[in-house]
C-alpha positions in Angstrom: 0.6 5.5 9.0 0.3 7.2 5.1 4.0 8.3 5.8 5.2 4.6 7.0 3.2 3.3 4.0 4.6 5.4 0.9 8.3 5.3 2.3 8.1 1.6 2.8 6.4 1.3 -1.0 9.3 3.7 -2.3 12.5 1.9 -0.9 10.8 -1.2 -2.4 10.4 0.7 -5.7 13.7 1.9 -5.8 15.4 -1.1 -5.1 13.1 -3.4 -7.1 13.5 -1.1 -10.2 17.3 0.1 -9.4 18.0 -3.3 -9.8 16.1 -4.0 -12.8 18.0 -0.7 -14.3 21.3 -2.2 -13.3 20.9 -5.6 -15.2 19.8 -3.9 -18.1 22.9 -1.5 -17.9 25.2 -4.5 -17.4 23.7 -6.9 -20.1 22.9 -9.6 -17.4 20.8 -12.3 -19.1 16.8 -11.8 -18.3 17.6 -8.2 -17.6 14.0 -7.5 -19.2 12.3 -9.8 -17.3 13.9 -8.4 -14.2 13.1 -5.1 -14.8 9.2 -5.9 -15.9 9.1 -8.1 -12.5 10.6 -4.8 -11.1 8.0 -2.5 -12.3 4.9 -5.2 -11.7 6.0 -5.3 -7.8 6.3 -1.7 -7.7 2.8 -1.3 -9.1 1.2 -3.9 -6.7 3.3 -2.8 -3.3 2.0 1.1 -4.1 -1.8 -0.2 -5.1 -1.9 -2.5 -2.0 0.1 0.2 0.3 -2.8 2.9 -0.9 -5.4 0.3 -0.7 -4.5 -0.8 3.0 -4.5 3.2 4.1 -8.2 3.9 2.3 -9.5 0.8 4.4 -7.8 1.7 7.6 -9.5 5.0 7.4 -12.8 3.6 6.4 -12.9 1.1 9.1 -12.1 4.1 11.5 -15.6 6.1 10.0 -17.5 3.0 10.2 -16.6 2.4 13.8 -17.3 5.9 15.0 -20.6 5.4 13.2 -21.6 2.6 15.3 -20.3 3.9 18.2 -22.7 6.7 17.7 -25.7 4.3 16.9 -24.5 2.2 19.5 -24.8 4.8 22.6 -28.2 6.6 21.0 -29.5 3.1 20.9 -28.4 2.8 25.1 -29.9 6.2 25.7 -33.4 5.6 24.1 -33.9 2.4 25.8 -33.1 4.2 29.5 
């Protein structure tokens, strides 16, 4: 899933920020803007994209925990 995550936030970064170097290198009008959008997405998709992989394996720690608690819980009451 990490690999899935950083190649699908790095295409986006490289196009989002490609582009943003383009319009600069071609004097397109807003070619600033562009590229500061560019960078700002690229921040957020990498943060989020990390951020969804720390919670995923959390959520996987937290459910074999009660799992555990769960079935000791089953056992003492037998």
């Amino acid at each position: 899933m990490k690999k899935f995550l950083t190649i699908y936030a790095v295409l986006f970064t490289a196009i989002w920020v490609g582009y943003g170097i383009y319009a600069l290198w071609t004097n397109q009008e807003s070619a600033n803007l562009i590229l500061g959008f560019g960078v700002a997405f690229s921040i957020v998709i990498c943060l989020a994209s990390w951020f969804s992989y720390w919670l995923m394996h959390h959520y996987k720690r937290v459910d074999s925990m009660a799992k555990n608690i769960l079935s000791n819980a089953k056992n003492k009451t037998k």
